[in-house]
N, C-alpha and C positions, 0 to 999 in steps of 0.2 A: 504494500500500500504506500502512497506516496500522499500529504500534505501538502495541501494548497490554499492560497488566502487568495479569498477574493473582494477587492476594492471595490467598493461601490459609490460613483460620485461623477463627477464630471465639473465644466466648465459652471460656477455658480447654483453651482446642486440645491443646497438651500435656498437660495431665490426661489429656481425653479419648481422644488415642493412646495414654497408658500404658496407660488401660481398656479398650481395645479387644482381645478376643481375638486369638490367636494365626492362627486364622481368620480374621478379621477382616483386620489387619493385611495378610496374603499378597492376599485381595482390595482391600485399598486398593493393597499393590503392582503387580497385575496392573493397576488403572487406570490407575495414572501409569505404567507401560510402555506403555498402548495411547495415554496420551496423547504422549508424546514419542517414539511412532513417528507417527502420524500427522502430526505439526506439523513433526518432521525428514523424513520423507518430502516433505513440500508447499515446503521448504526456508523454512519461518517460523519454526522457533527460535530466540530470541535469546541467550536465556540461562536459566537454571534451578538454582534453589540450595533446601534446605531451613535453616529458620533455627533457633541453637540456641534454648533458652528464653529468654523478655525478661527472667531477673534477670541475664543476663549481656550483655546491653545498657546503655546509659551515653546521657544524653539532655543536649543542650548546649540551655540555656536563652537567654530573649531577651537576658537579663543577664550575657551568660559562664558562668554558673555550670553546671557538672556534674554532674548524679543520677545514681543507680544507678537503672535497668531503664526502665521507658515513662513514659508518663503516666500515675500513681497513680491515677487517677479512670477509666481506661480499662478493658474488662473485656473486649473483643475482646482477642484476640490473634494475631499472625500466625506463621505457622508454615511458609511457604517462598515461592516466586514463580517464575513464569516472566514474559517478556518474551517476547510474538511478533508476527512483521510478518504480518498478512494483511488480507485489502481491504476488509475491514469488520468491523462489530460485532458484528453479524450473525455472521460467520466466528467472530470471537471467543468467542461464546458458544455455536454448535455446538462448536469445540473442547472449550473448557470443560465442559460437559460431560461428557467421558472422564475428567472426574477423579472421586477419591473422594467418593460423597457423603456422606462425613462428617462435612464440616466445609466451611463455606462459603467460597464463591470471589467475591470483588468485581475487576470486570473496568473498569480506568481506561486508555482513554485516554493517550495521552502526548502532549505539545505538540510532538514531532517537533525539540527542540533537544538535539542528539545531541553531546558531552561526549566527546572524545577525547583 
């Protein structure tokens, strides 16, 4: 089995949800229930969090130093994640898929050095 995080955000993500109708919304909710049943069902969820906005982020620089929110020159923005173990990429991206396509999903790979 191989581990893979998948980013979920894009270009002004949170804007974009705030615009999104109210209809809207309830089917981007109904995606991400059929995705985290499928992926808990197949038992490859690892973890899954949505993230608040990047100005309440805090960015530790090469030099010590500490900013407020991302990299200023950045114009993606992430907006939650899941972690799941399945056997390929392949898998990974059929998963993916089940999510909203509102906003886009980059699916990395983990080095499998696992932090307990």
């Amino acid at each position: 089995m191989m581990r893979f995080l998948l980013l979920l955000g894009g270009p002004d993500h949170h804007a974009r949800w705030a615009a999104l109708s109210e209809e809207q919304k309830q089917t981007a909710y109904a995606d991400f229930s059929a995705f985290a049943k499928a992926v808990a069902e197949r038992g490859e969820l690892i973890d899954g969090d949505a993230l608040q906005p990047d100005t309440t982020s805090r960015t530790i620089r090469e030099d010590g130093s500490v900013t407020d929110g991302p990299f200023a020159e950045s114009v993606e923005q992430l907006g939650g994640y899941y972690v799941i173990d399945v056997p390929s990429i392949d898998d990974a991206v059929a998963l993916a898929k089940l999510l909203p396509k509102h906003f886009a999903v980059e699916i990395r790979p983990t080095q499998g050095v696992q932090i307990r």
